[in-house]
PAZAPA-4460 file (N, C-alpha, C; in steps of 0.05 Angstrom, whole numbers, plus 32768, in hexadecimal, padded with zeros to 4 digits):
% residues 66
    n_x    n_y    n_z   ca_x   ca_y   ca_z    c_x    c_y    c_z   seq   type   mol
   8784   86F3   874D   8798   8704   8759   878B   871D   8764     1      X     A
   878D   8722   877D   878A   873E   8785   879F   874C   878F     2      X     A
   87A4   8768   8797   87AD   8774   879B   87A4   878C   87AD     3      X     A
   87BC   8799   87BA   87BF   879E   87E1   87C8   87B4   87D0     4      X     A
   87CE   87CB   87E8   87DD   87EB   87EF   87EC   87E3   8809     5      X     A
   8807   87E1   8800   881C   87EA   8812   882F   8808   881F     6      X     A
   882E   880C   882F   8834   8828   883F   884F   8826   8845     7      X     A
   8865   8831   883D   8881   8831   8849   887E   8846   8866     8      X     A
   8886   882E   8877   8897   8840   8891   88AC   8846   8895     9      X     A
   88C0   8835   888B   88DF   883F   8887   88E9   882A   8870    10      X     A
   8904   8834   8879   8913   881F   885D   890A   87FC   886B    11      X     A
   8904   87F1   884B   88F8   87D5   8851   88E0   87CF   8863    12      X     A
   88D3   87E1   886B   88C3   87D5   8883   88A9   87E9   887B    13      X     A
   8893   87D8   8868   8875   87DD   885C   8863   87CE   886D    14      X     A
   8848   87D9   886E   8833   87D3   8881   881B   87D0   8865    15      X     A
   8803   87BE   8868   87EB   87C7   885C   87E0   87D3   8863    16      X     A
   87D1   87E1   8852   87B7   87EC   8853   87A4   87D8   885B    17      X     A
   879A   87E1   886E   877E   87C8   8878   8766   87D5   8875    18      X     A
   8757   87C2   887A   8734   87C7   8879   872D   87CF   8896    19      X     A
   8718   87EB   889D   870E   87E9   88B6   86FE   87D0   88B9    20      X     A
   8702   87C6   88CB   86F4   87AC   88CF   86E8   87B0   88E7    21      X     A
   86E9   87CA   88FE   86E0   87C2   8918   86E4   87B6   892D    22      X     A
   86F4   87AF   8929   8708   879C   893A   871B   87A4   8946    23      X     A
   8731   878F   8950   874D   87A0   8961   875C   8798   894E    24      X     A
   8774   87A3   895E   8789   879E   8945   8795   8779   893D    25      X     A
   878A   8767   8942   8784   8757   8940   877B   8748   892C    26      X     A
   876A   875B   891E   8759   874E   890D   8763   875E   88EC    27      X     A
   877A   876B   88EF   877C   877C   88D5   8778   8769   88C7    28      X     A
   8771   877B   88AE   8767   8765   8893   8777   877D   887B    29      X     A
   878B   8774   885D   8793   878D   8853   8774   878E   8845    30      X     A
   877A   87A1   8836   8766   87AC   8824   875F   87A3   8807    31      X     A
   8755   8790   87FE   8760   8785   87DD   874E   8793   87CD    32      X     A
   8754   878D   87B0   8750   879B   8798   874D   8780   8789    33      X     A
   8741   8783   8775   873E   876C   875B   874D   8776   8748    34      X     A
   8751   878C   8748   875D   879F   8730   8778   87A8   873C    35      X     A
   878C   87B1   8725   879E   87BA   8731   87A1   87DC   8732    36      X     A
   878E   87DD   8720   8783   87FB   8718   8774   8809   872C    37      X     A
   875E   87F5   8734   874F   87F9   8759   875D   8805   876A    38      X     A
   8773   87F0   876D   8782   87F6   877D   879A   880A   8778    39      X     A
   879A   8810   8767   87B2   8832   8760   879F   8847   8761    40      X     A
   8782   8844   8759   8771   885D   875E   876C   885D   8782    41      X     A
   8769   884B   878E   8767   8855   87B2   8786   885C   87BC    42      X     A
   8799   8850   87AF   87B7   8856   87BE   87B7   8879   87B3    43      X     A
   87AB   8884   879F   87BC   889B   879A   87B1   88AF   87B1    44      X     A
   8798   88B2   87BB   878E   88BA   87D4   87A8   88C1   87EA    45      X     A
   87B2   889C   87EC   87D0   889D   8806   87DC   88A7   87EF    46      X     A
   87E9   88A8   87D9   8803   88B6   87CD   87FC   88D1   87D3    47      X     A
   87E3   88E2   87CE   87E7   88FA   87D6   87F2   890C   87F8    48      X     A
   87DC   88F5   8807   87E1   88F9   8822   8806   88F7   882F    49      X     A
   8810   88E4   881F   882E   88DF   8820   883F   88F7   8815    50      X     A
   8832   88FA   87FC   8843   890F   87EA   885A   8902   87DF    51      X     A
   885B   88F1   87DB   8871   88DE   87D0   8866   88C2   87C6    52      X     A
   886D   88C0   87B0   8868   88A0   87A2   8872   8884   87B3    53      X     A
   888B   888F   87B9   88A8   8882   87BB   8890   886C   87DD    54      X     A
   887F   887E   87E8   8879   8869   8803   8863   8857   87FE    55      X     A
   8852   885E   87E7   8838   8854   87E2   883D   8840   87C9    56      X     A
   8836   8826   87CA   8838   8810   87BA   8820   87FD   87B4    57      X     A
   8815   87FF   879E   8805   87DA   87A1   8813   87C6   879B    58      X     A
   8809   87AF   87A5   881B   879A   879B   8808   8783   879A    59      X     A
   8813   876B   8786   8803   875B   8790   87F7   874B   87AA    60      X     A
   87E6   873D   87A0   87E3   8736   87C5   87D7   8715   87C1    61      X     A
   87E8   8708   87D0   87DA   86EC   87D4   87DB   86E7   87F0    62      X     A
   87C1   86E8   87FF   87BC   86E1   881D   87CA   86C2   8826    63      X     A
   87CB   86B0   880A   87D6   8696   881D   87FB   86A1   8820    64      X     A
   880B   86AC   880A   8827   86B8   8818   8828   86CB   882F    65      X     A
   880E   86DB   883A   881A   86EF   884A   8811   86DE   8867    66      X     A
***
C-alpha cells in the first residue's frame, strides 16, 4: 500500500500532489509514500501553506484504481 497528498479546490473536487518530473502536464505522476506517517510529515508543509486542515488530505493510493 502506498499513499498520495490530496489538495482540495472546492467542494468535492481534490487534485494530487505530483512529482516534478520535467515534463508537461502530461506526464503528472502523484507523489507516493510507503508510510502513512511520510506522507503526513510532507502534507503538513501544504497544511501550513493552506492554513487549514480541512484542504490537505493523505489518502491511500492504488495506481491500478486511479
Amino acid at each position: 500500500m502506498k499513499y498520495a497528498i490530496k489538495i482540495r479546490l472546492a467542494v468535492d473536487d481534490w487534485i494530487y500532489i505530483t512529482k516534478d518530473t520535467g515534463g508537461n502536464c502530461w506526464e503528472l505522476v502523484p507523489e507516493t509514500f510507503d508510510t502513512k506517517d511520510g506522507a503526513e510529515n510532507f502534507a503538513e508543509n501544504w497544511r501550513k501553506d493552506f492554513g487549514d486542515t480541512r484542504f490537505v488530505k493523505v489518502v491511500e493510493y492504488d495506481p491500478i484504481e486511479t
